[in-house]
N, C-alpha and C positions, 0 to 999 in steps of 0.2 A: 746363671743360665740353668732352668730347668732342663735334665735328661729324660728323656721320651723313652719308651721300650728299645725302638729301632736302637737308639744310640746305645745302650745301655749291654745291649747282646752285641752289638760291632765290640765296643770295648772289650767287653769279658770273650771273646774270642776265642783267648788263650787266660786262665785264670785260676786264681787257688782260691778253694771254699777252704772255712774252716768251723769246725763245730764244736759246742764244750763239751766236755767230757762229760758222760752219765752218773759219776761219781759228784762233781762239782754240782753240775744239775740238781740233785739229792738233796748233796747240803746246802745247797742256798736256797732251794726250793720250799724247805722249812723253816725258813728263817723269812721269806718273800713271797711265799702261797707260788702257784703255778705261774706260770708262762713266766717264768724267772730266765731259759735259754732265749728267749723274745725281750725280755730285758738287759741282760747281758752283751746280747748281739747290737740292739738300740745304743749302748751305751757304747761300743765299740767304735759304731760308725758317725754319732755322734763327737767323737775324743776327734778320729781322724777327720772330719771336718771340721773341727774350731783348732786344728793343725794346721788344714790349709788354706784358711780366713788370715790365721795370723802367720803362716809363709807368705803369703802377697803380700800382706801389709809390710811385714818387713823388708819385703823386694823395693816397692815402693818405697817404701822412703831412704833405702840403703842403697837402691841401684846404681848410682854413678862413685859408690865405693866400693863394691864388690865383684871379685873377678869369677867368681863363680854363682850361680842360680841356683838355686833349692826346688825342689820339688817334693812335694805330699801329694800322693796317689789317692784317688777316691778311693771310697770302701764302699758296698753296699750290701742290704740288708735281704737278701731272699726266705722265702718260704718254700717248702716240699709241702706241695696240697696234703701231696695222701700221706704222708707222714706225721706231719704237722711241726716237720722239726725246722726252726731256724737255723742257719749262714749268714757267716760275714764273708765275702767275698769280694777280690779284689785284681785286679790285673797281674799276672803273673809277668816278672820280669827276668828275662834271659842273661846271663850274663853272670861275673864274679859278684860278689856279695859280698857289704861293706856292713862291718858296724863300726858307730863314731863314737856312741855313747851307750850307757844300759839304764836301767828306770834308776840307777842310784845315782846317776848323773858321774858313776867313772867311765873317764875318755880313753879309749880303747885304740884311738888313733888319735895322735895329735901332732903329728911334725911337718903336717900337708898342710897348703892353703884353702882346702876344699874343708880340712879338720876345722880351720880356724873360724872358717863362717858356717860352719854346723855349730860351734859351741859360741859364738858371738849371738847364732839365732835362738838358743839355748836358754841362755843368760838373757838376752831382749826379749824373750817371751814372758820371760816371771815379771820384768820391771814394766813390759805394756801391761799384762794385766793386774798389774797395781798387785801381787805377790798371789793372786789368786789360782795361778797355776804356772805349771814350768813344764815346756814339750822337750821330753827325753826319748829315749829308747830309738835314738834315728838312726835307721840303717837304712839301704839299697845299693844303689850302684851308679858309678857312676860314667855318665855319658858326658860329650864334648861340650864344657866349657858348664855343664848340668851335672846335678842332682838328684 
């Protein structure tokens, strides 16, 4: 499903931008000529959507063994006209704040059922995409019987 403006302002409602730092910017910006924070950002909301291309897919074909639901939140890519700076920006979620795992893939909670289908979808992400990547760093919160 394409999101339209309307949908797109209903969601972000309530939401956290985030922007890289002018330091980072700098240096990678010599290394990748300009609009390197327009790539950075691209490449963010990129990650977070082939996260949750491959959450469904896992849902699908896992659903009738799993007692918990995952979820990956969009991300999206805005511009500030008159600045010209990129955001990654994303729904802000209310509530206690989980992490299951960090980008080195240690499990930071593991004794829950909800840990156990974070790190089974973990682990099933590297072997669906044939070792070509593995989704880490899952954190949020969680809701009734969700992710």
């Amino acid at each position: 499903m394409i999101e339209g403006p309307h949908t797109l302002m209903k969601t972000l409602n309530h939401c956290i931008g985030k922007r890289h730092h002018d330091d980072l910017l700098m240096e990678w910006g010599a290394v990748y000529g300009q609009s390197v924070d327009k790539k950075l950002c691209q490449q963010e909301v990129q990650v977070q959507l082939m996260g949750r291309i491959s959450c469904r897919e896992f849902l699908a074909i896992h659903k009738d063994q799993l007692a918990y639901q995952l979820e990956i939140i969009p991300c999206y890519l805005l511009r500030n006209i008159q600045s010209g700076w990129y955001y990654t920006v994303e729904k802000f979620l209310n509530g206690e704040f989980l992490k299951y795992n960090d980008n080195m893939a240690t499990a930071e909670i593991t004794n829950t059922g909800l840990a156990k289908t974070v790190t089974a979808f973990c682990h099933w992400s590297y072997s669906y995409s044939q070792h070509n990547y593995i989704i880490l760093d899952v954190q949020g919160q969680k809701r009734i019987n969700r992710y």
